[in-house]
N, C-alpha and C positions, 0 to 999 in steps of 0.2 A: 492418529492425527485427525485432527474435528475438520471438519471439509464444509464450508460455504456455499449452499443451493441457493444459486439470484437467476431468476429469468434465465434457468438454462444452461448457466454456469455453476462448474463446479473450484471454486477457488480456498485451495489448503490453508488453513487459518494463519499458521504462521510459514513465514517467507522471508527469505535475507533480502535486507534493503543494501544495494551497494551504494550509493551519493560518499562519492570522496574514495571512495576504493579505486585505484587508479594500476597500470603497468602488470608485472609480475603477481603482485601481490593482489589483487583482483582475481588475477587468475586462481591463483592458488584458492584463497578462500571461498569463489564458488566450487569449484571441484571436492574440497574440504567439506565445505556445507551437506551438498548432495551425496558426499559417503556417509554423512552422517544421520542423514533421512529427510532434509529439506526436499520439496520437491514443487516448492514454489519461489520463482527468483524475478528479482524487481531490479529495471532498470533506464534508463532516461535519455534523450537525445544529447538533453545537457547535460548529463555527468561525462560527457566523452567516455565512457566504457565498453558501449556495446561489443565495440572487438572481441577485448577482453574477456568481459562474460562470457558470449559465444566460446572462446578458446577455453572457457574454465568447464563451462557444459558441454564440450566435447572433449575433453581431459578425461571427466567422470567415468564416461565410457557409458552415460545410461541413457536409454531407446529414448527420442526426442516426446515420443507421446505418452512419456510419464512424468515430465515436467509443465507444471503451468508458469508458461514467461510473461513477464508484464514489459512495456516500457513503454515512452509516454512523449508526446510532441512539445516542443516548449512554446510557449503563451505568445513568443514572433511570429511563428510559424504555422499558426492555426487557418490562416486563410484558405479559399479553394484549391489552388492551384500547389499551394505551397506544403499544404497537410501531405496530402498523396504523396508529393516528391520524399517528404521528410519521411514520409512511413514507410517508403522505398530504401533510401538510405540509411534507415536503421535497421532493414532485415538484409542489404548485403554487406553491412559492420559485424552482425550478429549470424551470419551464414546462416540464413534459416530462411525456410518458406511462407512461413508464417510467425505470428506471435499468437499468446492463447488471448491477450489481454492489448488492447489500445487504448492509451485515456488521452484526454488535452489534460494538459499539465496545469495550466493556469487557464482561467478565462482570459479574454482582452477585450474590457471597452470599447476598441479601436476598430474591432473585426465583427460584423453583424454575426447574432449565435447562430442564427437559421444556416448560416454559411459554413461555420465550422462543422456543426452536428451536420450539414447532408454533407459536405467531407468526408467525416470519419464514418458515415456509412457508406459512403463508397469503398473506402479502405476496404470495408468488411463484404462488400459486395464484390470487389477483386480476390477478396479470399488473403486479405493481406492480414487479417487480423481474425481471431475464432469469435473475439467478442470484443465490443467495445466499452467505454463509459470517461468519466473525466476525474479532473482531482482539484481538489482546491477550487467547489465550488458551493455557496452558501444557498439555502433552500430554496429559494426564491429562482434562483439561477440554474438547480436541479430542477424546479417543475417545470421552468419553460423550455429546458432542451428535454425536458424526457417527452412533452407533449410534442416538441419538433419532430423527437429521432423515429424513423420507421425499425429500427431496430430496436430490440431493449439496452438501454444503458447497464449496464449490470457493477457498477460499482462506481462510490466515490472515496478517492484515496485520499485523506484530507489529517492535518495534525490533529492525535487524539491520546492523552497520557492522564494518569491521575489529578495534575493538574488543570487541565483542563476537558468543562463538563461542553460535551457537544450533543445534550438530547434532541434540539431541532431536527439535526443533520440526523440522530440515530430515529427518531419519529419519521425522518424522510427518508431513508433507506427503505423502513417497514411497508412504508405508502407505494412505493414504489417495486417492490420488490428487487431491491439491489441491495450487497454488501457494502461497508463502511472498513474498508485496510487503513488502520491507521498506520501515519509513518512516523517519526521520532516519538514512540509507543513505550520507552522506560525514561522520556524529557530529558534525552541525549546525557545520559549520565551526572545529570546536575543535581537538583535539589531534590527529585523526585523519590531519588536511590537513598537521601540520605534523611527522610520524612521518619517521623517518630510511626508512629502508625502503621508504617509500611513495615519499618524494621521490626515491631513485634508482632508482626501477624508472620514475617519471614521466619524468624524464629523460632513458633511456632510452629513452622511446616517442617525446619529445617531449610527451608530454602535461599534465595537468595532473592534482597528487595527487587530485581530484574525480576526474578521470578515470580513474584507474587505481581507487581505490574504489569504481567504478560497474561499471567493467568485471568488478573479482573478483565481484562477485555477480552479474550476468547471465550471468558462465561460468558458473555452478553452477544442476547440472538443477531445475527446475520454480522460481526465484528471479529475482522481479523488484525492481523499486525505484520509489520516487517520490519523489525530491529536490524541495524547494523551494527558489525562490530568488526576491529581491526585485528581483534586481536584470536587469534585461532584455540583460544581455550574458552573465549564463548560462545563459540557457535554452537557446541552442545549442550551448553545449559540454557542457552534462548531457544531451545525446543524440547529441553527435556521437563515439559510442563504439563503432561499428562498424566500422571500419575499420584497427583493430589487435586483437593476443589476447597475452593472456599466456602465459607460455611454465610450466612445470610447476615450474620451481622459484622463479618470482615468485610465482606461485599458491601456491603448499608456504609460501612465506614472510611471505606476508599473512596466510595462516589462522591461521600461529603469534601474529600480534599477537592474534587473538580470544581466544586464552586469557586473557588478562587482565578479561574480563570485565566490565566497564564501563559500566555500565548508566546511562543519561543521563535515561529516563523511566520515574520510580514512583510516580506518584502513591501516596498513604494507601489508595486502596481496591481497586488492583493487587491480584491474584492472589499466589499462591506461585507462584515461577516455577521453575523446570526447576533442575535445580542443574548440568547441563549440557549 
């Protein structure tokens, strides 16, 4: 498993994203997951699952400090008063002392950033979180909280698939020394899986077009992933992608499909994004 060095964190390249994993079935496929050697799990105030998860990583039965958990404040909830509570109320959903990972979910216009970022270093100064950082924020908005935060931001979790090329955000990772987790990282089973280009380089490996979209972004320095999946026969091919590489002109060939730029998640209250 390739492991992510940012300011001090160590975060396992690929991770199960659960969004949408709900009840029973939440449970099950992280417990699932982690037998199967995930040992990085992502998860949200606004997915209502943290229960779950928690009940699914203590299912597993594995010592809590060989997993890295992420989960993340939503973009209402980022103010002084309000982060803290919220990051309270996700760790006794999730029965744990800690999280290894805290982000702000979204930025908010509405809420000064110097406000949020000394928030979410408090969190970390209560020992509520191992590390902090944000998601779903465009570089602009990355240099002025990392210049705020007294901690290191240690990653931005932001959408990132063959279709779409985020060199800004991957040139601000570097600058900063933070990871880039992307999250809907095979473009949620749409057009991505069924690209001409993709399917013969899958071919090629024997793989699967997930597979080949998983592996171009864990080749590329400080960039991880966290695919979701519902269905429990691929959680171990969304990590069994170690044991091939792509060769430099599959790589050259993928990155050409990002230019097309494709963006699958905008919500109304999204940022201006990078224009490349």
């Amino acid at each position: 498993m390739k492991i992510i060095e940012a300011s001090g964190a160590r975060i396992p390249a690929i991770g199960l994203g659960t969004y949408r994993l709900t009840g029973d079935l939440c449970t099950e496929m992280v417990a699932r997951a982690i037998d199967v050697g995930y040992r990085h799990i992502d998860t949200a105030r606004m997915y209502g699952n943290e229960a779950e998860v928690g009940k699914g990583i203590r299912a597993s039965g594995i010592h809590r400090g060989e997993l890295f958990v992420t989960t993340k404040i939503w973009w209402t909830d980022i103010g002084e008063k309000k982060l803290l509570r919220s990051a309270k109320e996700a760790l006794e959903a999730l029965a744990m002392d800690y999280v290894d990972l805290l982000l702000i979910h979204w930025p908010n216009a509405d809420v000064p950033l110097e406000e949020s970022i000394d928030a979410l270093n408090r969190a970390k100064e209560k020992g509520l979180a191992r590390h902090i950082g944000v998601a779903n924020f465009p570089t602009a908005l990355v240099d002025e909280a990392d210049a705020m935060s007294g901690a290191p931001l240690v990653c931005n979790q932001v959408e990132y698939h063959p279709y779409l090329s985020q060199n800004a955000l991957l040139d601000c990772a570097e600058r900063h020394d933070m990871a880039l987790v992307a999250y809907s990282p095979i473009g949620q089973g749409g057009e991505v899986l069924k690209d001409a280009t993709i399917a013969q380089i899958a071919e090629r490996h024997g793989k699967s077009p997930a597979q080949i979209a998983l592996r171009w972004e864990i080749e590329q320095p400080r960039v991880g992933a966290i695919p979701r999946t519902s269905k429990l026969e691929r959680l171990k091919s969304n990590i069994d992608i170690f044991d091939f590489s792509l060769d430099a002109e599959e790589h050259k060939a993928i990155t050409a499909l990002s230019k097309r730029r494709r963006r699958l998640v905008d919500p109304s209250f999204a940022p201006h994004w990078d224009v490349a």
